[in-house]
MIFIPA-549887 format. One record per residue (C-alpha): residue number from 1; residue in one letter; y, x, z. Coordinates in pm, 1 decimal, decimal comma. Last residue first. Example, Ala and Ser with C-alpha at 12.3 -4.5 7.8 and 13.67 -1.06 7.14 Angstrom:
<rs>
    i  aa     north      east        up
    2   S    -106,0    1367,0     714,0
    1   A    -450,0    1230,0     780,0
</rs>
This chain:
<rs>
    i  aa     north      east        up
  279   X   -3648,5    2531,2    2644,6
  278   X   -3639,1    2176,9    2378,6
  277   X   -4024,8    2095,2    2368,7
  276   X   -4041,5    1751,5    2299,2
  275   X   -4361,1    1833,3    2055,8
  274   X   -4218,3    1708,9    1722,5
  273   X   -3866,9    1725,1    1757,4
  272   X   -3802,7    2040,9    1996,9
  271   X   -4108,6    2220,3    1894,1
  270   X   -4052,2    2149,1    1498,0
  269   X   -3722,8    2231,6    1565,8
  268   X   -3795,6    2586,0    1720,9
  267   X   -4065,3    2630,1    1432,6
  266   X   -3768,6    2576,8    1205,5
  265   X   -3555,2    2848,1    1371,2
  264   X   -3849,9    3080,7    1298,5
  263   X   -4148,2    3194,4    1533,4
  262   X   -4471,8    3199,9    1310,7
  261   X   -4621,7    2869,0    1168,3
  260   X   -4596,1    2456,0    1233,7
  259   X   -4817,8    2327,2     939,4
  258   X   -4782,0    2190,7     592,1
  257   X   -5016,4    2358,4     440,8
  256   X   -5133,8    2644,2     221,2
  255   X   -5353,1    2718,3    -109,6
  254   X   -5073,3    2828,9    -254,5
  253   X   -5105,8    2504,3    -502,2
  252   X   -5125,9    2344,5    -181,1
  251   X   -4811,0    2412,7     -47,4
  250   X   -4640,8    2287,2    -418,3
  249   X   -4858,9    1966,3    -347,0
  248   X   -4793,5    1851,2      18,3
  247   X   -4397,7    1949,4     -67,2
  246   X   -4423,0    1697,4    -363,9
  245   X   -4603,8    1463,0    -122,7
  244   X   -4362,6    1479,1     145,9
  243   X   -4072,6    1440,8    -105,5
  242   X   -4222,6    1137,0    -245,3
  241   X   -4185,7     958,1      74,8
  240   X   -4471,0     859,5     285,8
  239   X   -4485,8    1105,1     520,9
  238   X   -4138,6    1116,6     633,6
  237   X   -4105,7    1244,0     991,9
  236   X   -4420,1    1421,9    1080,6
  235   X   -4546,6    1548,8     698,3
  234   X   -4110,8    1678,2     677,2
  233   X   -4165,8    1862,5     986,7
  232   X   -4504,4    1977,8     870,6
  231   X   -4331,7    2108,6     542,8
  230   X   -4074,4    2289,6     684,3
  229   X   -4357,1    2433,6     898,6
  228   X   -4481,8    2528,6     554,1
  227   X   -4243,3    2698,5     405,1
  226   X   -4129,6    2878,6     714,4
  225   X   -4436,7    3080,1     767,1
  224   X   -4480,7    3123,7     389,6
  223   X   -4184,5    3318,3     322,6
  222   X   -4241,5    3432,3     -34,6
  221   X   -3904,5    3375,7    -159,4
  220   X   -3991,3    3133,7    -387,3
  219   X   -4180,2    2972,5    -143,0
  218   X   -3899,7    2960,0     100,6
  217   X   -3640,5    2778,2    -152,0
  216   X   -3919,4    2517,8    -247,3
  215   X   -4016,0    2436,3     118,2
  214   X   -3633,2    2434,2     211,6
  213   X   -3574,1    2205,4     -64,6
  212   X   -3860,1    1956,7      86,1
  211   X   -3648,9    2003,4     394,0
  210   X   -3356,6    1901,8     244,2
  209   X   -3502,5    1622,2      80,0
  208   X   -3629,1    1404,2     370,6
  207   X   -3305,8    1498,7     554,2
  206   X   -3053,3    1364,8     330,8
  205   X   -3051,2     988,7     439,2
  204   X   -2909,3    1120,3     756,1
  203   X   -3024,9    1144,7    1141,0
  202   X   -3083,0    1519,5    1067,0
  201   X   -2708,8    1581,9     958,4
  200   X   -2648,9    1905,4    1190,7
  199   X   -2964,1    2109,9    1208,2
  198   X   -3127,7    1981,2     870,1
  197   X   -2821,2    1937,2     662,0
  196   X   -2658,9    2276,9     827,4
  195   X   -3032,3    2439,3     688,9
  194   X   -3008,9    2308,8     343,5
  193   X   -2706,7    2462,7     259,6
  192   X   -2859,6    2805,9     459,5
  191   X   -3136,9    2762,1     213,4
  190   X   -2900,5    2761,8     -57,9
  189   X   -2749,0    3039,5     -13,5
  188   X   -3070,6    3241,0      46,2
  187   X   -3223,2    3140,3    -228,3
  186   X   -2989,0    3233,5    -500,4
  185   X   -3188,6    3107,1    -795,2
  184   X   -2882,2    2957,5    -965,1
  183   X   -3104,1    2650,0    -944,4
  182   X   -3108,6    2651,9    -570,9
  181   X   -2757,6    2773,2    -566,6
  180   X   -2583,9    2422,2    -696,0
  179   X   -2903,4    2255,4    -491,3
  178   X   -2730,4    2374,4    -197,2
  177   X   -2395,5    2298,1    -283,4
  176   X   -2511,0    1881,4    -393,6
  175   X   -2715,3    1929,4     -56,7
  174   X   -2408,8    2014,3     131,2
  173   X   -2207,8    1760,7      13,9
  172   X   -2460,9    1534,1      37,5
  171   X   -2484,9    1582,6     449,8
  170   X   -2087,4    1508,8     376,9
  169   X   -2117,5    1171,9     261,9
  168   X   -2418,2    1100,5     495,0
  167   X   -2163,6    1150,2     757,8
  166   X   -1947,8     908,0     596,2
  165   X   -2193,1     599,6     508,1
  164   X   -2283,3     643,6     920,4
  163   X   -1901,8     602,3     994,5
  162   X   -1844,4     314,7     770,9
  161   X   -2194,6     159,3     942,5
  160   X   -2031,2     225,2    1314,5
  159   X   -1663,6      94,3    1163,7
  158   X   -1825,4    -215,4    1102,3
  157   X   -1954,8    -291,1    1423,4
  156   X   -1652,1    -152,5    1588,9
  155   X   -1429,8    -378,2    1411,8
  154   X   -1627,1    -669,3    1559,1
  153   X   -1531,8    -565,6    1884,4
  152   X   -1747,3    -436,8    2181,1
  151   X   -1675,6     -71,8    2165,1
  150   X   -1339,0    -108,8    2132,7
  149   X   -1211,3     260,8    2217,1
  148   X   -1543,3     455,9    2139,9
  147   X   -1604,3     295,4    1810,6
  146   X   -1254,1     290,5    1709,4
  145   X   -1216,5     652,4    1832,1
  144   X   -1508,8     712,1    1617,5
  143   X   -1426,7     575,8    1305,0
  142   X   -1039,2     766,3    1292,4
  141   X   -1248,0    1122,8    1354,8
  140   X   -1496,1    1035,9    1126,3
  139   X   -1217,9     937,5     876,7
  138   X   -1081,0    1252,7     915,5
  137   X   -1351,5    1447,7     808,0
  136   X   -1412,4    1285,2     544,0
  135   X   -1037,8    1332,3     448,4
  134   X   -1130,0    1700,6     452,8
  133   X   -1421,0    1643,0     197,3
  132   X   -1283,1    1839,9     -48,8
  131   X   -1435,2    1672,8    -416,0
  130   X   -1780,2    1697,8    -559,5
  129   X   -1928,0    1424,0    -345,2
  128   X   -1733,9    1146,9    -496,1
  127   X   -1412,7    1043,2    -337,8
  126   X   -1305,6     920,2      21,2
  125   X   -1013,4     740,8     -12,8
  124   X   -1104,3     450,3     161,4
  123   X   -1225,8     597,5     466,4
  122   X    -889,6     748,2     532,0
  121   X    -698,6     406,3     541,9
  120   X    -964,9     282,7     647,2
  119   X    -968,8     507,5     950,9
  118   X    -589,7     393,3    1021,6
  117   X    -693,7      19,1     939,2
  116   X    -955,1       5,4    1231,0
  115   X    -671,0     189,2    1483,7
  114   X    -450,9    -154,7    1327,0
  113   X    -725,4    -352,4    1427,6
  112   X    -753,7    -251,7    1769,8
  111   X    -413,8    -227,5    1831,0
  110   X    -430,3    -645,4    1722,6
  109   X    -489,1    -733,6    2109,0
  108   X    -211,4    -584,5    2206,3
  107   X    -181,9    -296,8    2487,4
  106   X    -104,9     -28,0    2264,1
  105   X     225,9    -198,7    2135,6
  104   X     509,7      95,4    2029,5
  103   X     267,7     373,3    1950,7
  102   X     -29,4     180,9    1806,1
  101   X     185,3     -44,3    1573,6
  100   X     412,4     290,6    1448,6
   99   X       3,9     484,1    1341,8
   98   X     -73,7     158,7    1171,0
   97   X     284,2     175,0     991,5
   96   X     227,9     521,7     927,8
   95   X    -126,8     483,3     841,6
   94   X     -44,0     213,6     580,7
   93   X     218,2     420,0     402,8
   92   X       0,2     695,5     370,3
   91   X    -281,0     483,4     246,9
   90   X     -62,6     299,5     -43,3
   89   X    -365,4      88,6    -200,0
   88   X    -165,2    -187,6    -243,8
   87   X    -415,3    -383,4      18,0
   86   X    -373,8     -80,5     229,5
   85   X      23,6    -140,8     225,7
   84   X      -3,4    -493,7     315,6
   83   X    -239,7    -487,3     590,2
   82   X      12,2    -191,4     746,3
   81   X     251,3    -486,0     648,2
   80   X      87,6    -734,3     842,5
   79   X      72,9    -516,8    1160,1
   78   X     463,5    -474,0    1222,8
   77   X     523,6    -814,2    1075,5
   76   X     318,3    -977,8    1419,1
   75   X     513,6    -709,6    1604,2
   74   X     853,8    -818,0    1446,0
   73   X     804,7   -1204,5    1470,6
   72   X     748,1   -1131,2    1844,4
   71   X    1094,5    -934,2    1841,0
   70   X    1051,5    -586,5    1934,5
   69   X    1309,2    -499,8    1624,0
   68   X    1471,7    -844,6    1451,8
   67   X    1605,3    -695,0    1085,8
   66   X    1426,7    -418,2    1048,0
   65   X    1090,1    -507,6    1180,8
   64   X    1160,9    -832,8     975,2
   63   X    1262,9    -648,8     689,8
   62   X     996,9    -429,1     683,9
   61   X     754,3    -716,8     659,5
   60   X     994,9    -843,9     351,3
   59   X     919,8    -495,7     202,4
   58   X     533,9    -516,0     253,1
   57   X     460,5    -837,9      59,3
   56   X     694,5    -707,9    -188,2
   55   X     475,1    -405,3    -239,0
   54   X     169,7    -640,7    -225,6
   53   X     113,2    -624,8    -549,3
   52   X    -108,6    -934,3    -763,3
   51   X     164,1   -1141,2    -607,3
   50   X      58,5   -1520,7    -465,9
   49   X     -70,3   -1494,1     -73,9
   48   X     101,0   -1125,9      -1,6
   47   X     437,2   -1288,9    -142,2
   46   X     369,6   -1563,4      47,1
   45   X     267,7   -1410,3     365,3
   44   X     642,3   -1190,0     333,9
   43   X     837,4   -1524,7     267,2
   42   X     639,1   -1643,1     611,0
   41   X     800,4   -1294,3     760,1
   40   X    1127,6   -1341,8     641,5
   39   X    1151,5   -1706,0     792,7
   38   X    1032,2   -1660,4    1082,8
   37   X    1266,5   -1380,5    1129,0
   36   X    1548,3   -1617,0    1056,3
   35   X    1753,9   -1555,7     771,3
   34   X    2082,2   -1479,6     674,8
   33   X    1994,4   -1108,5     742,5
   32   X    1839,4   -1179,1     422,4
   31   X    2111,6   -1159,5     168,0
   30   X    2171,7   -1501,8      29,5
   29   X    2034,5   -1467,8    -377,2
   28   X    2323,9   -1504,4    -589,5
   27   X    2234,2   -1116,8    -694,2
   26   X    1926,6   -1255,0    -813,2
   25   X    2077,4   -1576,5   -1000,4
   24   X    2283,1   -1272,6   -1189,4
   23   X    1982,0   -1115,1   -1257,1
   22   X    1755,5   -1392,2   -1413,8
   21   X    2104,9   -1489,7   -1584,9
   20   X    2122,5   -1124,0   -1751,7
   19   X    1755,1   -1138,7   -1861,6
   18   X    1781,6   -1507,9   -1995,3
   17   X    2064,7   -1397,6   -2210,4
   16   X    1882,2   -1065,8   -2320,8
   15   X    1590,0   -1268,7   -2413,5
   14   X    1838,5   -1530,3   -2638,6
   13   X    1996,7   -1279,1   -2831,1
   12   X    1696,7   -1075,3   -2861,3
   11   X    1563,0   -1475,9   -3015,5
   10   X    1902,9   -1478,8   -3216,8
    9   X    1826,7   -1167,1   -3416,4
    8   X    1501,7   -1232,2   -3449,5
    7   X    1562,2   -1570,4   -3674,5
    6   X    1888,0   -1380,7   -3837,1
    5   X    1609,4   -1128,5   -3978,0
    4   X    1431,2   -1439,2   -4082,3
    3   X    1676,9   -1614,0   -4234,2
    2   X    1804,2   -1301,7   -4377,3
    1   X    1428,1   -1242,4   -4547,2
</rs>
């Protein structure tokens, strides 16, 4: 048992050791203002190349911005640590250097991709439906100026399908609300859900069931009028989904059908979609 507690005692012996060189052979290290900016910023790829974190990756990109400002070396760092910072999944940190890339070169080629990594940097942290949808909001914003901006780059392509995956993000927002108050039985707060995913999300992956919740909502309510030119809208545009048919079948039950009926803010859609009437 001594042989064994004199066994451990050597091996902390022996970690500690190693600890204290692996620090002393640190603070041998040259400082790197010894180096060139070439230099930094290659140590920088590495570091980005072999670390599972990229907060070292980022720090010797600093450096060279640092160390050799509006240098060549500096702009190329500049851009490669926003890339850094994203990768680490530190957002704010890869805005800001985004955001400092855009302000100081916003003729360069790479502006467009550091505009891209802004709305990532947003789009990213979008969260499930449940949550505030304020950085939605802003990733629409970051999305679109890429899309307007660079219209013809690559980064444009992909921020168009980022941008469509948003605004379906917050058309399910409100249906996730608007089914909250369907089964709550308060119709009229969730019709008016239901209505903003309709009026302002139409080109969505929502739409289809949104209306057919507007049928349900209006029957229960005993507006048939609406209820069934929700209906007709939803017969027009998605007839062979299963919300069509479930819609087909509740109206029926009535004895009613999808048709355009009375003079409602749905019959004005159904004019202005269906028959091109928009006066």
């Amino acid at each position: 048992m001594a042989r064994g507690r004199g066994a451990r005692r050597i091996a902390g012996a022996l970690a500690v050791c190693a600890a204290l060189a692996a620090c002393d052979q640190k603070a041998k290290e040259p400082p790197l203002e010894n180096f060139t900016a070439e230099e930094i910023y290659r140590r920088g790829e590495w570091e980005l190349a072999n670390s599972r974190k990229a907060t070292e990756a980022a720090r010797y990109f600093g450096e060279v911005e640092r160390l050799y400002p509006y240098s060549e070396w500096a702009k190329r760092a500049l851009i490669m640590q926003a890339f850094a910072y994203h990768k680490d999944r530190d957002y704010e940190n890869s805005r800001a250097a985004a955001q400092r890339y855009i302000d100081t070169y916003p003729a360069e080629e790479d502006a467009a991709y550091a505009k891209y990594l802004l709305a990532l940097s947003y789009y990213d942290q979008i969260d499930e439906v449940g949550r505030d949808q304020g950085l939605t909001f802003q990733a629409l914003q970051a999305l679109r100026a890429v899309i307007e901006e660079y219209p013809d780059s690559d980064y444009a392509r992909s921020a168009i399908l980022k941008f469509d995956l948003a605004f379906d993000h917050l058309a399910a927002k409100e249906m996730e609300i608007g089914r909250y108050y369907l089964r709550g039985r308060n119709y009229t707060a969730a019709i008016n859900r239901f209505r903003v995913v309709v009026e302002q999300y139409q080109t969505t992956t929502q739409t289809p069931e949104a209306l057919y919740r507007l049928v349900e909502a209006y029957l229960s309510l005993g507006l048939t009028d609406e209820a069934q030119t929700a209906g007709a809208i939803l017969g027009y545009n998605f007839q062979s989904t299963d919300w069509y048919r479930d819609a087909f079948n509740q109206l029926k039950k009535r004895g009613l059908e999808p048709r355009q009926k009375g003079n409602n803010w749905l019959s004005a859609i159904y004019r202005q979609m269906i028959r091109g009437e928009w006066l």
